[in-house]
C-alpha positions in Angstrom: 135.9 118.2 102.8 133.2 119.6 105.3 130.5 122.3 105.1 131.1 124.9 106.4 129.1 126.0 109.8 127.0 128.7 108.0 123.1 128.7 108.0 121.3 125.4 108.8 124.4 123.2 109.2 126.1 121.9 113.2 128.7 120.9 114.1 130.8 119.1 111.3 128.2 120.2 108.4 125.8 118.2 109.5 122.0 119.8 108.9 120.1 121.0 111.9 116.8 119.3 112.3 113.6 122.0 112.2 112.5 122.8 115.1 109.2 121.6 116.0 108.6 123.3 119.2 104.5 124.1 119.2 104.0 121.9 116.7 100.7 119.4 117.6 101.1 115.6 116.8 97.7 113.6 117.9 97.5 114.4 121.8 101.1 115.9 122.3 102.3 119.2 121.7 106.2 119.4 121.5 107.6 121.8 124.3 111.6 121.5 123.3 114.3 119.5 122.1 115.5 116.2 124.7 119.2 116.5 124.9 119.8 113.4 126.3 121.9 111.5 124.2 119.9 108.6 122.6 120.3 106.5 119.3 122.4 108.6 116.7 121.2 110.0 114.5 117.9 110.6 116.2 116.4 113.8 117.4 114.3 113.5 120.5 111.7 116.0 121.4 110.4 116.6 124.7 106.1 116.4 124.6 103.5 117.1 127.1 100.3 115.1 126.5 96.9 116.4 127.0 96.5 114.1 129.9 99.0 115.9 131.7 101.9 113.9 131.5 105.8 115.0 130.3 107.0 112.1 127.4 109.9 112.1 124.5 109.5 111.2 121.1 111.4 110.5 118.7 110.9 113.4 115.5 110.6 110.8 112.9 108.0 108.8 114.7 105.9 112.0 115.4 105.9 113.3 112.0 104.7 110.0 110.5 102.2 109.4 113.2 103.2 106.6 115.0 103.5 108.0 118.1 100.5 110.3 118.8 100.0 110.3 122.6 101.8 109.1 126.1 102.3 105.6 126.8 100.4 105.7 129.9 96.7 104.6 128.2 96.1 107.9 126.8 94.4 106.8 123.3 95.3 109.6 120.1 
C-alpha cells in the first residue's frame, strides 16, 4: 500500500524534501534544487558562493555543516 500524492508526498508517497532555496549555509546561499540525477536518495541543491562561483551540495551535508563554501579555496 502507497500514500497517497496529497500534501508533502511525490511520486510513490515518497516525502518532498523542504525547500531550502534562500537559505544561507557558511559562504553559500542556495539558489534552487540540481536536478541532475545523482546518488538516490540524495537531494542536490544548486549554491552560489560569495566568491562568485556556481557549486552543488548535497542537502544533508549543508545542514550539518560540512560543506560551507566552494571547493575552489574559498575558506567558510
Amino acid at each position: 500500500m502507497t500514500r497517497s500524492t496529497g500534501r508533502g508526498y511525490g511520486r510513490k508517497g515518497i516525502p518532498r524534501a523542504p525547500s531550502l532555496v534562500g537559505a544561507r549555509y557558511g559562504r553559500l546561499v542556495v539558489t534552487g534544487r540540481d536536478c541532475t540525477p545523482g546518488e538516490a536518495p540524495n537531494v542536490f541543491w544548486a549554491c552560489l558562493c560569495d566568491c562568485g562561483a556556481s557549486t552543488v551540495a548535497r542537502a544533508d551535508r549543508l545542514r550539518s555543516g560540512k560543506t560551507r563554501a566552494c571547493a575552489r579555496g574559498c575558506r567558510a
